[in-house]
BAVOSE-572697 format. One record per residue: residue in three letters; x, y negated, z of N, C-alpha, C, O in turn. Coordinates in steps of 0.2 Angstrom, whole numbers, padded with zeros to 4 digits, always signed. Layout:
BEGIN
ALAXYZXYZXYZXYZ...
END
This chain:
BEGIN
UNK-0132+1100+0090-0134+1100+0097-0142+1098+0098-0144+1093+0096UNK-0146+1103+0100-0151+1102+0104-0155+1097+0108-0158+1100+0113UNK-0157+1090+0107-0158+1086+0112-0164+1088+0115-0168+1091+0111UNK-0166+1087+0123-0171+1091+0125-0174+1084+0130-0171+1078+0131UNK-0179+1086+0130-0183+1081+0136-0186+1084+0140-0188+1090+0139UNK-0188+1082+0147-0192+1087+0149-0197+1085+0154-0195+1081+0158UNK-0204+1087+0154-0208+1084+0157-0209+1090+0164-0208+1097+0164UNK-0212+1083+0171-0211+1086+0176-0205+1086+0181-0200+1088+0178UNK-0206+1084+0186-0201+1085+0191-0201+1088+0197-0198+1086+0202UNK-0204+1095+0197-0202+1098+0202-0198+1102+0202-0196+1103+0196UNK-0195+1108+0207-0190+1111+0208-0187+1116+0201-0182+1117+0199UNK-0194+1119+0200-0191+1123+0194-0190+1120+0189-0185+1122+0186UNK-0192+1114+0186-0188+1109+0180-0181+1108+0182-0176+1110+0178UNK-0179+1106+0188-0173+1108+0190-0167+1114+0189-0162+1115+0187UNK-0171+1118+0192-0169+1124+0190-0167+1125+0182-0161+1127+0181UNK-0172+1124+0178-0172+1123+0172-0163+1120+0168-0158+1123+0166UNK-0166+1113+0171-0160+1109+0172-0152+1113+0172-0148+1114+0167UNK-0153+1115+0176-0146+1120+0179-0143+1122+0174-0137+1122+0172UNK-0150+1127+0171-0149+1134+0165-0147+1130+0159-0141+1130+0157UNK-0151+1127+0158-0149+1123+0149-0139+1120+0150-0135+1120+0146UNK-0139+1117+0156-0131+1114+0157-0126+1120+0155-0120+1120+0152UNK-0129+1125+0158-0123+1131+0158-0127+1133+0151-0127+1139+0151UNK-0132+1132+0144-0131+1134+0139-0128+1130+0133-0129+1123+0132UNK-0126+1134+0129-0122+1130+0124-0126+1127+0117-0130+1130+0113UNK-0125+1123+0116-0129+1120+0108-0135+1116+0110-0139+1113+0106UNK-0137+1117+0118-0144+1115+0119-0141+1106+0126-0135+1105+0128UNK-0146+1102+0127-0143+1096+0131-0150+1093+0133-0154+1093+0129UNK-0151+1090+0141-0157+1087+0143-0154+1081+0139-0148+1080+0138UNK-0158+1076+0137-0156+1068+0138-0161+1063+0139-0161+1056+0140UNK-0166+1066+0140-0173+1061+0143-0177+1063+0146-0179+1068+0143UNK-0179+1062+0153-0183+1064+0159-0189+1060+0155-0189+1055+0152UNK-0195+1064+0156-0202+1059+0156-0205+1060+0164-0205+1066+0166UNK-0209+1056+0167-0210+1056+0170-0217+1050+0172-0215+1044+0172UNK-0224+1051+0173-0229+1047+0173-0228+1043+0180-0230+1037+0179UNK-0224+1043+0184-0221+1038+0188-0214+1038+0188-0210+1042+0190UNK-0211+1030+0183-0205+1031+0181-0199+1030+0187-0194+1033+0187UNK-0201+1027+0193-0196+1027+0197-0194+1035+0200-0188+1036+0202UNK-0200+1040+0200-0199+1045+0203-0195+1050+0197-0192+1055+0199UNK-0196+1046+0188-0192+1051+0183-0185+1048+0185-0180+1052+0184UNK-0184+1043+0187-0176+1038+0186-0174+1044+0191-0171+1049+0189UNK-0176+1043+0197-0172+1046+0202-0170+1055+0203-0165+1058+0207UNK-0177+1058+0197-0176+1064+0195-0170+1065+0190-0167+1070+0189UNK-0168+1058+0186-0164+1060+0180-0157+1060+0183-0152+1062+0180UNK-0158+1056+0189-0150+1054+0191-0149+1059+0194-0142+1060+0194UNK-0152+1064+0198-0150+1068+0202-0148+1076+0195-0145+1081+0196UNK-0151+1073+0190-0151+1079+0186-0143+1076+0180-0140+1080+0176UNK-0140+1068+0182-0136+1070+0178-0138+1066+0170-0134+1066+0166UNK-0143+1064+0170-0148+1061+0162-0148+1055+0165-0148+1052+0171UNK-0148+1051+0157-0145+1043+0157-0151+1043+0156-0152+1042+0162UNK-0158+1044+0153-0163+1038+0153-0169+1043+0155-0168+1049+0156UNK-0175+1039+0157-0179+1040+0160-0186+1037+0156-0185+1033+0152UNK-0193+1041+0156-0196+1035+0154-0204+1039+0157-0205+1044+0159UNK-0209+1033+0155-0216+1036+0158-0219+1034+0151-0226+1034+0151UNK-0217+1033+0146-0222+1034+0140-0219+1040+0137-0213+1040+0136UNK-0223+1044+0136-0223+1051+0132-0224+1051+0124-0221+1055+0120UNK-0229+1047+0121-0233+1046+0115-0225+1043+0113-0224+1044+0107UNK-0223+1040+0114-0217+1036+0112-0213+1038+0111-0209+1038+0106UNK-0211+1042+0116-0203+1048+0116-0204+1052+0112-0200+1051+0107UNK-0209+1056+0110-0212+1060+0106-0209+1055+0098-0204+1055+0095UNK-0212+1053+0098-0212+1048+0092-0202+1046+0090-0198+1047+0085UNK-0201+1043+0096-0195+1040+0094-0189+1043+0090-0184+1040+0088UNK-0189+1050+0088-0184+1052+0084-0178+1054+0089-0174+1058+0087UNK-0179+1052+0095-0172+1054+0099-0173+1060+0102-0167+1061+0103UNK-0175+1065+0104-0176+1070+0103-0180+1076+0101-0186+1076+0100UNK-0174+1082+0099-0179+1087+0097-0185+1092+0097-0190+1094+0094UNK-0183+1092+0105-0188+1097+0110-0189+1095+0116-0186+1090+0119UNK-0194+1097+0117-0197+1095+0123-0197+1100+0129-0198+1105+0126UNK-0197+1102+0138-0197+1106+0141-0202+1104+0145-0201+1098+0148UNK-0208+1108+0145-0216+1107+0147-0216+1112+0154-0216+1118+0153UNK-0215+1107+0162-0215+1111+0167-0217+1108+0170-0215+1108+0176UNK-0225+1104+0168-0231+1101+0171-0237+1105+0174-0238+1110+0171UNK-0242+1103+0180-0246+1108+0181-0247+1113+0175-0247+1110+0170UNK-0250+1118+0175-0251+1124+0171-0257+1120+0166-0256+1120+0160UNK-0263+1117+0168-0269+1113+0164-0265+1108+0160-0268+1107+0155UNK-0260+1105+0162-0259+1102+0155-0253+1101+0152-0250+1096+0151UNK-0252+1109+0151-0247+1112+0144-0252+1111+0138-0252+1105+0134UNK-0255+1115+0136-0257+1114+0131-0258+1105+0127-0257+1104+0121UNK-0262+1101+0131-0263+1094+0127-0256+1091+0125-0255+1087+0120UNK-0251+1092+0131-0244+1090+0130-0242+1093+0125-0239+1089+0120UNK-0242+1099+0124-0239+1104+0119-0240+1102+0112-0237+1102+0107UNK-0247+1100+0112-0250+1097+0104-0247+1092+0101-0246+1092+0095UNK-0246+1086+0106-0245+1081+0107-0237+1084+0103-0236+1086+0097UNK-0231+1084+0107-0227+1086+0104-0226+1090+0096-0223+1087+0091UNK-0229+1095+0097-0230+1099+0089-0234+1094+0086-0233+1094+0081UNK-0238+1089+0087-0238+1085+0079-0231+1079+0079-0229+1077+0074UNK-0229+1078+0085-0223+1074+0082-0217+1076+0080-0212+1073+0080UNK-0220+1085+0077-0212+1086+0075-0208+1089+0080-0201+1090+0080UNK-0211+1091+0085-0205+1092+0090-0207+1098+0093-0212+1100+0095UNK-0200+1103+0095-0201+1110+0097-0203+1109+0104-0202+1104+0108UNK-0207+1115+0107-0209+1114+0113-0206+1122+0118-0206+1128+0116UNK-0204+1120+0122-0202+1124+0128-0208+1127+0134-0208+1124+0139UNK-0212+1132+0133-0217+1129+0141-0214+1133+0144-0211+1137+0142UNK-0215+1131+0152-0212+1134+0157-0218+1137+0158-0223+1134+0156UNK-0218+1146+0161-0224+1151+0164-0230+1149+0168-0229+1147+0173UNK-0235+1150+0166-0238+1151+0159-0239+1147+0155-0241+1141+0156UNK-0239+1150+0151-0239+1145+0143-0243+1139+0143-0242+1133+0143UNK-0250+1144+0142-0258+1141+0144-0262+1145+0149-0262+1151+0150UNK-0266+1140+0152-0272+1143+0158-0275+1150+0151-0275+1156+0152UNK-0276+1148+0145-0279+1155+0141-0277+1156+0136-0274+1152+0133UNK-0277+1162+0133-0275+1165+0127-0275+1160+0121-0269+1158+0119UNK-0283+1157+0119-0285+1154+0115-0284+1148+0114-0286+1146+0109UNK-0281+1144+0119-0275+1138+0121-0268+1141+0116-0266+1137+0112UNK-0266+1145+0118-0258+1147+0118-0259+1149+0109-0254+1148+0105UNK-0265+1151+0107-0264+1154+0097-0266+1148+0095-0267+1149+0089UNK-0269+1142+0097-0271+1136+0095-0265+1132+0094-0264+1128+0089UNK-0258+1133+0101-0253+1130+0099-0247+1133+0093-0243+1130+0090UNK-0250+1140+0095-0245+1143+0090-0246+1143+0082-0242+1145+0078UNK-0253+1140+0080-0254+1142+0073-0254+1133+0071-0252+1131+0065UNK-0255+1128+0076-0251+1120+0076-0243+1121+0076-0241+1116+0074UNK-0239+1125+0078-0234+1125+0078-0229+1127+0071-0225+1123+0069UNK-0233+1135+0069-0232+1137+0063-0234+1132+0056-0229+1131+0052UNK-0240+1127+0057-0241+1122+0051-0239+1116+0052-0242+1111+0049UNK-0235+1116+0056-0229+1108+0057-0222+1113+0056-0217+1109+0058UNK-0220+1118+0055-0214+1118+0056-0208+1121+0063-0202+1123+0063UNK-0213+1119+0068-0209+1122+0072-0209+1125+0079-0214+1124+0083UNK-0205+1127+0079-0207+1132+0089-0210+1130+0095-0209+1125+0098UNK-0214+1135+0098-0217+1134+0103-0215+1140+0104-0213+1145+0100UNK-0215+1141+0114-0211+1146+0115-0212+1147+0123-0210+1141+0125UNK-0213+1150+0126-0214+1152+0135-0208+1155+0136-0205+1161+0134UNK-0206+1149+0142-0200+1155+0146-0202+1159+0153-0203+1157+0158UNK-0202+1165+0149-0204+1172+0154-0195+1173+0156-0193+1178+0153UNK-0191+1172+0161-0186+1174+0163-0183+1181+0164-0176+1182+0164UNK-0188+1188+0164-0187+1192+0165-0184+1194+0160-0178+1196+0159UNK-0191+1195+0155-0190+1198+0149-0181+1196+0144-0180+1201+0140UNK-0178+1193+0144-0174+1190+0144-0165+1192+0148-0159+1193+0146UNK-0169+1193+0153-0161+1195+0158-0158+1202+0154-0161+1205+0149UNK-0150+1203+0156-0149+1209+0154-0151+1214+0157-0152+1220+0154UNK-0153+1213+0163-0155+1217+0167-0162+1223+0165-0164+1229+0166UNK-0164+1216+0162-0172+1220+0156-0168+1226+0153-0168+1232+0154UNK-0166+1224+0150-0165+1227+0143-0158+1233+0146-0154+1236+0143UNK-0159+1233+0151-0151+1239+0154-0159+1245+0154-0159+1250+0150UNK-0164+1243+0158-0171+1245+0159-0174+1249+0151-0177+1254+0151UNK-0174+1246+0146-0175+1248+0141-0170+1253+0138-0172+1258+0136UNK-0163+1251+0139-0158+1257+0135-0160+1261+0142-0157+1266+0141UNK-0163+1262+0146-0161+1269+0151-0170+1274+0149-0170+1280+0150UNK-0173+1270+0147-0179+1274+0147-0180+1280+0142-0185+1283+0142UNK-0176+1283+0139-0176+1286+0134-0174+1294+0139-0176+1300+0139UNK-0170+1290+0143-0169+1297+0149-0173+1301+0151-0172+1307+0152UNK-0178+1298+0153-0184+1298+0160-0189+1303+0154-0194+1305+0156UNK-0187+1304+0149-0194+1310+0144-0199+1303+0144-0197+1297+0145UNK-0206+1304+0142-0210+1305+0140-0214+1300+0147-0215+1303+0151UNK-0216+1294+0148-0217+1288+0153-0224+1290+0154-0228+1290+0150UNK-0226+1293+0162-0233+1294+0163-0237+1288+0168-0243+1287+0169UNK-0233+1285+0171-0233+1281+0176-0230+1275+0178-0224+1276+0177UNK-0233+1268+0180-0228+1264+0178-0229+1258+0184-0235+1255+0184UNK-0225+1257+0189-0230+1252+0195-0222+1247+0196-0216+1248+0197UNK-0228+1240+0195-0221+1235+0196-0224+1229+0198-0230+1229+0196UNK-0223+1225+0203-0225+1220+0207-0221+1214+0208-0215+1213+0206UNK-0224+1209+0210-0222+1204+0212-0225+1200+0220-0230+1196+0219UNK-0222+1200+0225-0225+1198+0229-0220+1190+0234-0214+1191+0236UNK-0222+1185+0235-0217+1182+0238-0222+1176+0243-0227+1172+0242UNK-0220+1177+0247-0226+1173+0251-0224+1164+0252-0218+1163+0252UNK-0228+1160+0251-0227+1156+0247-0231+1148+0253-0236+1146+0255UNK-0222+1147+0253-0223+1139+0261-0230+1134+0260-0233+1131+0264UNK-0232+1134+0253-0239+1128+0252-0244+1132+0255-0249+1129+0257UNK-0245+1140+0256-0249+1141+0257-0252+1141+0264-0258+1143+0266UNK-0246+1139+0269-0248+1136+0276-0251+1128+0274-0254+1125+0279UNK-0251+1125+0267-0256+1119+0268-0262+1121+0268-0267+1119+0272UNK-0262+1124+0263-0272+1131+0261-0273+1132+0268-0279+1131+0269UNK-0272+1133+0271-0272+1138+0280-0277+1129+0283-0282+1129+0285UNK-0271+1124+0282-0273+1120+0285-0278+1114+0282-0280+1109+0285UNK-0280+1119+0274-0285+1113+0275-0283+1108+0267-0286+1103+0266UNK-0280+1109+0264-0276+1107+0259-0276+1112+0254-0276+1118+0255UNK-0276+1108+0246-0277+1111+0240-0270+1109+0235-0270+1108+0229UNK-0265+1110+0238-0259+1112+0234-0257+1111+0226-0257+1117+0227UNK-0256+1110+0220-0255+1112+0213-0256+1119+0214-0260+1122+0212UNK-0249+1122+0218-0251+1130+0213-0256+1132+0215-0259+1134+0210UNK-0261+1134+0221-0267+1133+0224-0273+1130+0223-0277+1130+0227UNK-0272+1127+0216-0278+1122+0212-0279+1127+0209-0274+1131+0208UNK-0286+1130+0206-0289+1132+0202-0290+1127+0197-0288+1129+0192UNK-0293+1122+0197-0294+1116+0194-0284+1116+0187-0283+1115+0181UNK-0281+1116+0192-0275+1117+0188-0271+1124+0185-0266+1124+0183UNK-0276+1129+0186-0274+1135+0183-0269+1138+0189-0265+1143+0187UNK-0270+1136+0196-0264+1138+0199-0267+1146+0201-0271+1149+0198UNK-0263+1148+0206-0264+1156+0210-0260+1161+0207-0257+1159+0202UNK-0259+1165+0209-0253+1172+0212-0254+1173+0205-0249+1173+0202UNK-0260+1175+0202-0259+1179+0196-0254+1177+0188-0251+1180+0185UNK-0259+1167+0190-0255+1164+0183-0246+1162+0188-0242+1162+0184UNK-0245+1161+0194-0237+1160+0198-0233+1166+0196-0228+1166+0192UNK-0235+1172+0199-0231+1178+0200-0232+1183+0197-0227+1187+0194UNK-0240+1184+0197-0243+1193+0191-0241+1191+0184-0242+1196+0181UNK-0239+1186+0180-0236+1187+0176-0228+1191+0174-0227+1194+0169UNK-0225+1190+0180-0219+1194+0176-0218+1202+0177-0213+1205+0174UNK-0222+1205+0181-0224+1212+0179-0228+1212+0175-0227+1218+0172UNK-0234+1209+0172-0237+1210+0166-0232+1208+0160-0233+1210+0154UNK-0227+1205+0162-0223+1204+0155-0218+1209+0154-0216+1212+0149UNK-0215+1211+0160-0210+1216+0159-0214+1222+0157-0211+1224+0152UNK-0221+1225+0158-0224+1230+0156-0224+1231+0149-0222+1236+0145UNK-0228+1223+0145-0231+1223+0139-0222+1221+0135-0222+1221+0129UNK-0218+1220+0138-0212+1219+0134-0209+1225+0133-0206+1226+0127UNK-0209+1230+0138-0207+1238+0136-0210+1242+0136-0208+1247+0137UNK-0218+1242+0134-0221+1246+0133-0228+1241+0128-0232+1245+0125UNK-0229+1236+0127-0234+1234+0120-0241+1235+0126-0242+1239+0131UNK-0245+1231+0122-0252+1229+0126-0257+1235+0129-0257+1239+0124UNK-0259+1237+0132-0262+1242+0134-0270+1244+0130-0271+1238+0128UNK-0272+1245+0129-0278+1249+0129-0283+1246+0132-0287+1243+0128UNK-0285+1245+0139-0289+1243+0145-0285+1241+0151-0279+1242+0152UNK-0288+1237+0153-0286+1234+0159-0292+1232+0163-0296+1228+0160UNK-0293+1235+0168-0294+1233+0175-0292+1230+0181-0286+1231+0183UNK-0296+1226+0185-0294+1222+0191-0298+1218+0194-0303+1217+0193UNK-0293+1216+0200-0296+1211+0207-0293+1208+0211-0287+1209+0213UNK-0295+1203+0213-0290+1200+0215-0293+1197+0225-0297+1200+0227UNK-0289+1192+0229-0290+1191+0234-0291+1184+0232-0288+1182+0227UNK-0296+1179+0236-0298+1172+0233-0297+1170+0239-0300+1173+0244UNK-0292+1164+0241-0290+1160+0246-0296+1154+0247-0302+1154+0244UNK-0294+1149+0251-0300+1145+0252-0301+1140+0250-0304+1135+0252UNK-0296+1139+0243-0295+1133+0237-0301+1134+0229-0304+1131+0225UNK-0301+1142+0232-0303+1145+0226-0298+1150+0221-0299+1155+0218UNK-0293+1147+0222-0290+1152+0218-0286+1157+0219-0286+1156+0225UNK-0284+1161+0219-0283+1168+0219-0274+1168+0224-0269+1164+0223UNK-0276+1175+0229-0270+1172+0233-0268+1178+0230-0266+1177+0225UNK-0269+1185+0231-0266+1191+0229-0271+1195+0224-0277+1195+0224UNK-0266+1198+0220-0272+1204+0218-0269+1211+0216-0263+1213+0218UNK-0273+1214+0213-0268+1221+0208-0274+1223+0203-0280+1222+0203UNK-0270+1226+0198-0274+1229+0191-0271+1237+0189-0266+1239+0191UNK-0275+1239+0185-0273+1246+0183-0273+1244+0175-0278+1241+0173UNK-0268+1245+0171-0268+1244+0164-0266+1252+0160-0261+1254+0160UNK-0271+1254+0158-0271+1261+0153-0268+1259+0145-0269+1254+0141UNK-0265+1265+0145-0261+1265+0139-0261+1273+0137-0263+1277+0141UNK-0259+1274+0131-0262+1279+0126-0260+1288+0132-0264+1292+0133UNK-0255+1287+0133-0251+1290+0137-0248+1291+0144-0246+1297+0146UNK-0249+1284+0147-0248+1283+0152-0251+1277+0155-0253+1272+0151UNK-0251+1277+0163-0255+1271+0165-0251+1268+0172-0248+1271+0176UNK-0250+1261+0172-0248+1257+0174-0253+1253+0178-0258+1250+0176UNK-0249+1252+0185-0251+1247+0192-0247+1240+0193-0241+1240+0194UNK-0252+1236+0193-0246+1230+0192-0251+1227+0200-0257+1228+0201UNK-0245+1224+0204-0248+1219+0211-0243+1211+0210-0238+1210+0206UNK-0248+1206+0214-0245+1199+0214-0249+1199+0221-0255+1201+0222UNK-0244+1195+0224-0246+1190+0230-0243+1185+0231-0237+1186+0230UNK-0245+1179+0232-0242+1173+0236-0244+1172+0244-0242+1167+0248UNK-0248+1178+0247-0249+1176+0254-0247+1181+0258-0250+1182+0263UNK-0243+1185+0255-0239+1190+0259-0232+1191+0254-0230+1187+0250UNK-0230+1198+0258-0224+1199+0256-0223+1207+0252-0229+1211+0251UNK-0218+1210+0251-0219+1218+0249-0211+1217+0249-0208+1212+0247UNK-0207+1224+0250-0199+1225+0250-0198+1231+0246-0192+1234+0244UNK-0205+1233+0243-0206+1241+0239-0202+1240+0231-0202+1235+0228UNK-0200+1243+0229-0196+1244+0222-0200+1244+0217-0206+1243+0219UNK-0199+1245+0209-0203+1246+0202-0202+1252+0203-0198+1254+0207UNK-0205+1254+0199-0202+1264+0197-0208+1263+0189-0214+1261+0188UNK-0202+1267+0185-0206+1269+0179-0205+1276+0181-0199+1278+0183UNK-0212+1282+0181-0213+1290+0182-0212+1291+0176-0215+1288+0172UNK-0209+1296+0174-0206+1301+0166-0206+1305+0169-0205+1305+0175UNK-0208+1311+0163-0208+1320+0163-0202+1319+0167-0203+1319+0173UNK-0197+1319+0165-0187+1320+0166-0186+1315+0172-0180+1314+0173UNK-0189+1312+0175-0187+1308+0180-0190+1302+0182-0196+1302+0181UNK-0185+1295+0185-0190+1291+0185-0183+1282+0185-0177+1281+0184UNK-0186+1280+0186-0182+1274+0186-0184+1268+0191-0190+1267+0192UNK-0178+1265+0196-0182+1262+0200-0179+1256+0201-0173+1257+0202UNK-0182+1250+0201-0179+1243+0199-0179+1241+0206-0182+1244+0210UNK-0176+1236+0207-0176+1232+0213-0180+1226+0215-0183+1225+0220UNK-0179+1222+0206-0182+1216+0208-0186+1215+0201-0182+1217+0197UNK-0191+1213+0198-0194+1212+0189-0193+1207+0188-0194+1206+0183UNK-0191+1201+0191-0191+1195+0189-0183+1193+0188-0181+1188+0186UNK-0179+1200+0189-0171+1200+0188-0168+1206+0192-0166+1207+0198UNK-0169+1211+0186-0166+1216+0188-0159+1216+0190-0155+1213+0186UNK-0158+1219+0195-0149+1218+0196-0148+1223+0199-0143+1222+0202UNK-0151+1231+0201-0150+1235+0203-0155+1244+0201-0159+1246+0205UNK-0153+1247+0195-0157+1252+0192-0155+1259+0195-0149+1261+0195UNK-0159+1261+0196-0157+1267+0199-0162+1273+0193-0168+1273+0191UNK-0158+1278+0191-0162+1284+0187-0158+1290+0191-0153+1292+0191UNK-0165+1292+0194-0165+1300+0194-0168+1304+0191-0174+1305+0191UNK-0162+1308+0189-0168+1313+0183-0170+1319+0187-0166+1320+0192UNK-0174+1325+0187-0175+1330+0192-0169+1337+0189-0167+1340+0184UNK-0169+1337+0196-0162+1342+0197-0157+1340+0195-0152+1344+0192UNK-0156+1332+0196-0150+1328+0198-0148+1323+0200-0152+1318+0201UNK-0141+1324+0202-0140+1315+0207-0143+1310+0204-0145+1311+0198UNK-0144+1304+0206-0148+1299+0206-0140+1295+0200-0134+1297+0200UNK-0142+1290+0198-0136+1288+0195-0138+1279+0197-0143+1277+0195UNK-0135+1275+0199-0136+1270+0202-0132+1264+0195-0126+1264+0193UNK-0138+1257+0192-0133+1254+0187-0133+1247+0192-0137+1246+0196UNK-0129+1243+0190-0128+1235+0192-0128+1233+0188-0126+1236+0183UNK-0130+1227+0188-0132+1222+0182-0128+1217+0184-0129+1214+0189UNK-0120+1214+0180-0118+1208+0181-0122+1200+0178-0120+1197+0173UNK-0126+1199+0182-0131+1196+0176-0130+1189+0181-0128+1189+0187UNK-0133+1184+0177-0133+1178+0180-0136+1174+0185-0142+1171+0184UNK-0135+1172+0194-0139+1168+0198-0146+1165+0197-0151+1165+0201UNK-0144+1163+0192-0149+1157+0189-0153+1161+0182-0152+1158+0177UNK-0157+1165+0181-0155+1170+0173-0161+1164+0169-0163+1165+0163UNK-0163+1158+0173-0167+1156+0167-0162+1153+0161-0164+1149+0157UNK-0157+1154+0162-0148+1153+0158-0150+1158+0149-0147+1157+0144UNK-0154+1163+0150-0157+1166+0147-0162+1166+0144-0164+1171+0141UNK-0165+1161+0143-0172+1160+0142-0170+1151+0137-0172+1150+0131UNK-0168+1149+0140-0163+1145+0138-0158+1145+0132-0157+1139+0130UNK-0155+1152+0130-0153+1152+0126-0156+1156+0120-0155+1156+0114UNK-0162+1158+0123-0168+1161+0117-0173+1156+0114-0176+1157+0109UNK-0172+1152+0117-0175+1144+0114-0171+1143+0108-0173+1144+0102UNK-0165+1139+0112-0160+1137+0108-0159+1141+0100-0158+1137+0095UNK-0159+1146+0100-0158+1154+0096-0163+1151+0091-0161+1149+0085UNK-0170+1151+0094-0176+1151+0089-0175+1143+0086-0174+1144+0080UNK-0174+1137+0089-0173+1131+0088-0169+1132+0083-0170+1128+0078UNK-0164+1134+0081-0159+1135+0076-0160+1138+0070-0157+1137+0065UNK-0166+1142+0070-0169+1146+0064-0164+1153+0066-0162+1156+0061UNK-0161+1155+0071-0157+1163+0070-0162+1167+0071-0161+1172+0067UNK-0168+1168+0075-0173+1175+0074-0181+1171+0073-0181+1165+0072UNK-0185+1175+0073-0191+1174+0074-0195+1172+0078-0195+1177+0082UNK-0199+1168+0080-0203+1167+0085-0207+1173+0089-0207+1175+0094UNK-0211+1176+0082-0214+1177+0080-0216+1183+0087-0222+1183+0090UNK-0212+1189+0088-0213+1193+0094-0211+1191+0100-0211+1195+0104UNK-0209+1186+0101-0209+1183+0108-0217+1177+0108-0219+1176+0114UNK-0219+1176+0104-0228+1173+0105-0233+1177+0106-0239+1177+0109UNK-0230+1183+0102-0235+1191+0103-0237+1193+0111-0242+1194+0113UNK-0230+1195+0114-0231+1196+0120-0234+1191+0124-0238+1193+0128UNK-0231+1185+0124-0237+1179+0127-0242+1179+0127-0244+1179+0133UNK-0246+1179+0122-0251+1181+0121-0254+1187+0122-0260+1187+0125UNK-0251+1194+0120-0256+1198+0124-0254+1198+0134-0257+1200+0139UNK-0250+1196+0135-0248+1193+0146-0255+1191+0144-0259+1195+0145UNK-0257+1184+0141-0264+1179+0144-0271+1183+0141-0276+1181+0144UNK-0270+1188+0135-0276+1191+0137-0276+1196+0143-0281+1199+0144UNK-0270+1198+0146-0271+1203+0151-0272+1199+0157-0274+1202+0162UNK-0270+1194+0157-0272+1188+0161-0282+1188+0163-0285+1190+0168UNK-0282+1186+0156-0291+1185+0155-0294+1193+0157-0298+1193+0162UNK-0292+1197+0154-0296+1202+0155-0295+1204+0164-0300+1204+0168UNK-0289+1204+0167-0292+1205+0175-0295+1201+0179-0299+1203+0183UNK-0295+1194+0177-0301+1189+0179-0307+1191+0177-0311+1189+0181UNK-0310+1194+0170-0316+1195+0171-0318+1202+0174-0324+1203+0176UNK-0314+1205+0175-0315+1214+0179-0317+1211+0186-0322+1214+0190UNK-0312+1205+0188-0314+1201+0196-0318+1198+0196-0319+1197+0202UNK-0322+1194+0191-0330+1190+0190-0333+1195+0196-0336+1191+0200UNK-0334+1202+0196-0341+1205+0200-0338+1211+0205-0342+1215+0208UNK-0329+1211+0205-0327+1216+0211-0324+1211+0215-0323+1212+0221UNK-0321+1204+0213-0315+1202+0217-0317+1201+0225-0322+1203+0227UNK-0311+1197+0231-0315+1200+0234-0311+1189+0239-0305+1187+0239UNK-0317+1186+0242-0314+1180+0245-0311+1179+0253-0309+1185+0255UNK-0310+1176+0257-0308+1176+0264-0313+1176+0266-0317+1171+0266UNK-0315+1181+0270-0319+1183+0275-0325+1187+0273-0331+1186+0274UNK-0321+1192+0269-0326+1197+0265-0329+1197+0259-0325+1194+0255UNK-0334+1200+0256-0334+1202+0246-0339+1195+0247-0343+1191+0251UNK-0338+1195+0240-0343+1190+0238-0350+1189+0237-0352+1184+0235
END
């Protein structure tokens, strides 16, 4: 069994929470929390006998073997270290690190202590993905590829009023890009491998950090449109464009309805019996690698090139992006 700890108490650690109970071989049993009344009252509602606000200790004490890092974004990585030198596997919740060169810093401290470090990307993971993967083969020869995430987002009537939120911190790595433009950059680079070039730009709210954007990612053969917003909405589909058709997803962050039509035929509609909750998935790919059954090794890859495609739209947005109340 798997003993896990987990730093951070808000909603998605929870969530979290939920996934690991419905997975097998894996078990929460220590909340950390820098205010311990607020971890007891997290651990109780999660069901976890102990609680504690020393990290350097738990780390240390031998009572667990991993760790689940679902603290602001800025400080994954010092957490993450801290664990990899005591021996202990790390879980980070999206995104890994605010940069690249954070996230290969942890991974070659990981590789020279022994053990896993690992980002739960939820989509990548669903069956849903991978229904998306066995169907592409249909579609001929991929020329076009546009996939989104848009969800308009309740802190952002704080920003409205005046208020700097976490995910809304710059300072904390927060904004639409590192929240939501991730998992269409991960669905892309997980079924089709890092691109070529990427361009972009983004919308900059009045925290500073980034409320919506979109980029164009070129690849040898084809090119891909990726969008993120946290201060609007969008009800529009994925579509992968192939010579022979095209393929049109519902939702990238959990696919559960594929539609391929190929040209000069019915459209053919798939459903995905997949999980409510699918970080249940993500969860058991931890557990997988924690065990020694596969490799880390191309699940750190694609991590890694997400946050240099991360970095490179941020510098394309250095001198086009665009703030409230007009260009920069």
């Amino acid at each position: 069994m798997i003993r896990l700890a987990t730093i951070g108490t808000s909603t998605i650690t929870e969530r979290f929470a939920a996934a690991v109970a419905a997975t097998e071989g894996i078990r929460i049993d220590v909340v950390f929390s820098r205010d311990i009344e607020r971890g007891r009252a997290f651990a109780d509602r999660l069901g976890v006998a102990n609680a504690t606000d020393d990290l350097e200790s738990l780390l240390r004490s031998g009572t667990v073997d991993a760790v689940y890092i679902g603290s602001p974004n800025g400080a994954h990585a010092a957490q993450a270290h801290a664990a990899i030198a005591a021996g202990v596997h790390v879980f980070l919740e999206k995104p890994a690190t605010p940069t690249a060169a954070e996230f290969a810093d942890l991974v070659a401290a990981a590789r020279a202590r022994g053990v896993v470090v690992f980002e739960g990307m939820r989509n990548v993971y669903d069956p849903g993905m991978a229904l998306v993967a066995d169907l592409l083969p249909q579609i001929g020869r991929v020329r076009l590829v546009s996939f989104g995430q848009s969800q308009y987002s309740a802190r952002y009537d704080l920003v409205l009023r005046g208020e700097t939120p976490n995910i809304f911190d710059p300072a904390l790595a927060g904004g639409a890009l590192f929240d939501l433009g991730v998992y269409p950059l991960s669905a892309l680079i997980h079924l089709f491998g890092a691109p070529s070039s990427i361009t972009g730009s983004t919308v900059t709210v009045a925290t500073g950090a980034d409320g919506a954007g979109a980029a164009v990612l070129s690849y040898p053969d084809h090119v891909a449109q990726v969008s993120f917003s946290k201060i609007g909405v969008s009800r529009r589909p994925n579509e992968i464009q192939g010579e022979l058709g095209t393929i049109e997803i519902d939702e990238i962050t959990a696919p559960r309805e594929v539609v391929v039509a190929l040209r000069g035929a019915e459209a053919q509609t798939y459903r995905v019996d997949g999980a409510e909750n699918n970080m249940r998935y993500e969860a058991a790919r931890f557990a997988e690698l924690v065990r020694g059954e596969a490799d880390a090794s191309p699940d750190q890859e694609r991590t890694l090139a997400v946050l240099l495609a991360v970095e490179a739209i941020r510098a394309a947005d250095a001198t086009t992006g665009n703030e409230e109340g007009g260009r920069r």
